[in-house]
C-alpha positions as CSV (number, residue, x, y, z in Angstrom):
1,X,35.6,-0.6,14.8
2,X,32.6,0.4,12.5
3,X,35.0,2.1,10.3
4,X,37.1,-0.9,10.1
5,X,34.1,-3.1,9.6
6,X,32.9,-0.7,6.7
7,X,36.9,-0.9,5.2
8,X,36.7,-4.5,4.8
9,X,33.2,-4.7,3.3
10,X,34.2,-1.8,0.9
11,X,37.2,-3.7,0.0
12,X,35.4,-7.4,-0.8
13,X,32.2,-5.1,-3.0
14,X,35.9,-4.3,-5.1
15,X,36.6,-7.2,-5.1
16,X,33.8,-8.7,-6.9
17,X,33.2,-5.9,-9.1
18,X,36.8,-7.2,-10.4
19,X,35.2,-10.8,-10.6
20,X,32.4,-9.8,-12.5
21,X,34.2,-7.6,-15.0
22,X,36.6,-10.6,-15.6
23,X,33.2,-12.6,-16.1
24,X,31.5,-10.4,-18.3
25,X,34.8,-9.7,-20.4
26,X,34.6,-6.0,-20.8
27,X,37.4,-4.7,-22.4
28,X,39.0,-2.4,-19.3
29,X,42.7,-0.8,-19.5
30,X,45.1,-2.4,-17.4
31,X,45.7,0.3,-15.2
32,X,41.7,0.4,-14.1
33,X,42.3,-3.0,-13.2
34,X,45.6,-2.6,-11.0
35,X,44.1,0.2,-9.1
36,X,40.7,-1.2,-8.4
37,X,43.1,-4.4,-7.4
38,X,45.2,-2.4,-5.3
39,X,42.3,-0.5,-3.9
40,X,40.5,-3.5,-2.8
41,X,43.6,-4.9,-1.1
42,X,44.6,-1.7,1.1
43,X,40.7,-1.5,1.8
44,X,41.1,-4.9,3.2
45,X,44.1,-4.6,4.9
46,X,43.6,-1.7,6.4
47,X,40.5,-2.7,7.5
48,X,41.7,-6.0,9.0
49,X,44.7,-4.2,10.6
50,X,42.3,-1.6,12.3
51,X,41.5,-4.6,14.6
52,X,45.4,-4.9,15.5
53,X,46.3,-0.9,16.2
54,X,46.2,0.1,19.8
55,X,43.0,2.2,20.9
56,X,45.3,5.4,21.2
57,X,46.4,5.1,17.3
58,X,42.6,4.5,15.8
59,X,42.8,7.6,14.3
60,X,45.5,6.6,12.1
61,X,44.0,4.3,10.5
62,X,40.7,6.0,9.7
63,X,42.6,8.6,7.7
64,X,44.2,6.2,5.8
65,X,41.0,5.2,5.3
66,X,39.0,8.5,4.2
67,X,42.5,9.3,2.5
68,X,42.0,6.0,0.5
69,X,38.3,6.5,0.1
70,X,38.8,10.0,-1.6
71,X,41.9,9.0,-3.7
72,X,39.2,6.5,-5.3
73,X,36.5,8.3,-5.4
74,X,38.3,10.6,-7.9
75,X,39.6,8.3,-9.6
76,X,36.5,6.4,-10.4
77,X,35.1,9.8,-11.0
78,X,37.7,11.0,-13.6
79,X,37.2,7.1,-15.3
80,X,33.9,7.5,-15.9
81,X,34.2,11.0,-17.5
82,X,36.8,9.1,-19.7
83,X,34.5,6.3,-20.6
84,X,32.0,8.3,-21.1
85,X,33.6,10.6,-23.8
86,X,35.0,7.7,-25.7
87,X,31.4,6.3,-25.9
88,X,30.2,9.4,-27.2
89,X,32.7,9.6,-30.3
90,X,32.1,5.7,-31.3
């Protein structure tokens, strides 16, 4: 349940980071915002569909989960080595 809890919280932070960068009108690629999009929405779902899984298929969920959580944790990683090259030659 915590894990599910966490998923959900994860996903609406992603959410408003989305928000904001709309609001502030930083010039992102496309394809940073369709991940962070479709990050945020399987954080969400998965979190809210934890609550519907039988007890003897948690564990299904929660590596979809830390499966999710690495797969953006790279990626965010790998971005900011990206955006932080391109500022360097401007």
């Amino acid at each position: 349940m915590f894990y599910n809890i966490l998923a959900i919280i994860i996903g609406i932070f992603l959410i408003l980071n989305l928000i904001f960068t709309f609001a502030s009108k930083k010039k992102e690629r496309l394809s940073v915002l369709l991940i962070n999009l479709l990050a945020s929405l399987c954080f969400l779902g998965m979190g809210i569909g934890g609550f519907f899984v039988p007890k003897d298929y948690e564990y299904v969920t929660t590596l979809i989960l830390l499966v999710l959580s690495v797969f953006y944790l790279v990626f965010f990683f790998v971005q900011s080595k990206k955006s932080k090259k391109s500022q360097k030659t401007k």
